[in-house]
C-alpha positions in Angstrom: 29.9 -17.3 -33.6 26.5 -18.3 -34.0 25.6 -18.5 -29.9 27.1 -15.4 -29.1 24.6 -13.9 -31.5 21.4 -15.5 -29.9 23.1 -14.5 -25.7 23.6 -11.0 -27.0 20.4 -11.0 -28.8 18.7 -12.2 -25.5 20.9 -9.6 -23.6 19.5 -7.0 -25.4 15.7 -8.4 -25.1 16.6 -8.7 -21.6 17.9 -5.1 -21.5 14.7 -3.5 -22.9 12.5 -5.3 -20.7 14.5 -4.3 -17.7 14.5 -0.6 -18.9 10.9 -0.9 -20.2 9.7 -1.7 -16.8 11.3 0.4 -14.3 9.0 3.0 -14.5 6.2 0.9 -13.9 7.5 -0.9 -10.4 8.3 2.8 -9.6 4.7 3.7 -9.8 3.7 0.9 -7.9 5.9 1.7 -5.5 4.6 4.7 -5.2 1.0 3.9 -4.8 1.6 1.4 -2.1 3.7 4.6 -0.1 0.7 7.0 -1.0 -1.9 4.3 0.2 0.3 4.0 3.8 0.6 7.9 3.7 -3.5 8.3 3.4 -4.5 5.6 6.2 -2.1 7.3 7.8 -3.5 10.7 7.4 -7.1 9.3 8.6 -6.1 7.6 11.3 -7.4 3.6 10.4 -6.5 2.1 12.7 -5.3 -1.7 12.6 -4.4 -5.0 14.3 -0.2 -5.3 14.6 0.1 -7.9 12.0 3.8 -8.6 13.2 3.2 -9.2 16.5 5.7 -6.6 18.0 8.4 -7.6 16.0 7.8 -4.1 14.0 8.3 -1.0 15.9 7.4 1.9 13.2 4.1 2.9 12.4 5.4 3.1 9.1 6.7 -0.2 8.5 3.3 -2.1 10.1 1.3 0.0 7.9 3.0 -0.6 4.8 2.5 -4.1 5.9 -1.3 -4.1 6.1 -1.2 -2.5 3.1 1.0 -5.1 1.1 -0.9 -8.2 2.8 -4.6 -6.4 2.0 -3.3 -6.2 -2.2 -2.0 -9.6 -1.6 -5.5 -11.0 -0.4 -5.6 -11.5 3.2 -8.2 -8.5 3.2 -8.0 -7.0 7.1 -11.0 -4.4 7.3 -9.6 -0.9 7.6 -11.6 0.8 10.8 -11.5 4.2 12.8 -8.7 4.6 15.5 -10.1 5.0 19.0 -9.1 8.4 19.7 -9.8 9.8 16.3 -13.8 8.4 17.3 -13.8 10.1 20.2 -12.6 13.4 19.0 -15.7 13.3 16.5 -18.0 11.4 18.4 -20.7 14.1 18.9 -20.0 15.0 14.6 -22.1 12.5 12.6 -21.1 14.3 8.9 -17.5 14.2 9.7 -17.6 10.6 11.4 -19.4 9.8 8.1 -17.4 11.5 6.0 -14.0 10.1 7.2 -16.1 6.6 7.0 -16.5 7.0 3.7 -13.2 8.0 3.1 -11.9 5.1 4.6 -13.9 2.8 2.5 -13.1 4.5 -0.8 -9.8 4.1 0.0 -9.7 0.4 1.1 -11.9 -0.4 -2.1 -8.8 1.2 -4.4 -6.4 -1.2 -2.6 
């Protein structure tokens, strides 16, 4: 009688913890998506960590993104036609910069 006390205690501990942290991995979750979302939306470019093996932009991005929280830090930088658009515009080119790097220091 004894053990099924102590499993169905642990069962319950078990339980709690699973409920407890749910919430949690969702937010995580979350950020990651809303990190792929925002390089997205400025346009960073990056190398094609899977070597072709990925087709969506999606999926490589969220790549990069998991691998840079992971620590093999890959340098966010400016796709090529988004520099060319604002080549001749120095605030904008700085501003998305800055942007970028904001957003790459938060990872």
């Amino acid at each position: 009688m004894r053990i099924y006390d102590s499993i169905a205690f642990i069962m319950t501990l078990l339980t709690n913890i699973c409920y407890e942290s749910i919430p949690f991995v969702l937010f995580l979750m979350t950020v990651l998506i809303g990190f792929v979302k925002i390089n997205a939306i400025f346009h960073v470019g990056y190398e094609d960590p899977s070597s072709g093996q990925l087709e969506s932009d999606i999926s490589k991005r969220s790549f990069v993104v998991f691998m840079n929280t992971q620590g093999e830090i890959t340098a966010p930088y400016l796709s090529e036609e988004m520099y060319s658009r604002y080549s001749d515009q120095g605030l904008m080119l700085f501003l998305i910069f800055l942007f970028i790097t904001g957003m790459f220091i938060l990872q």
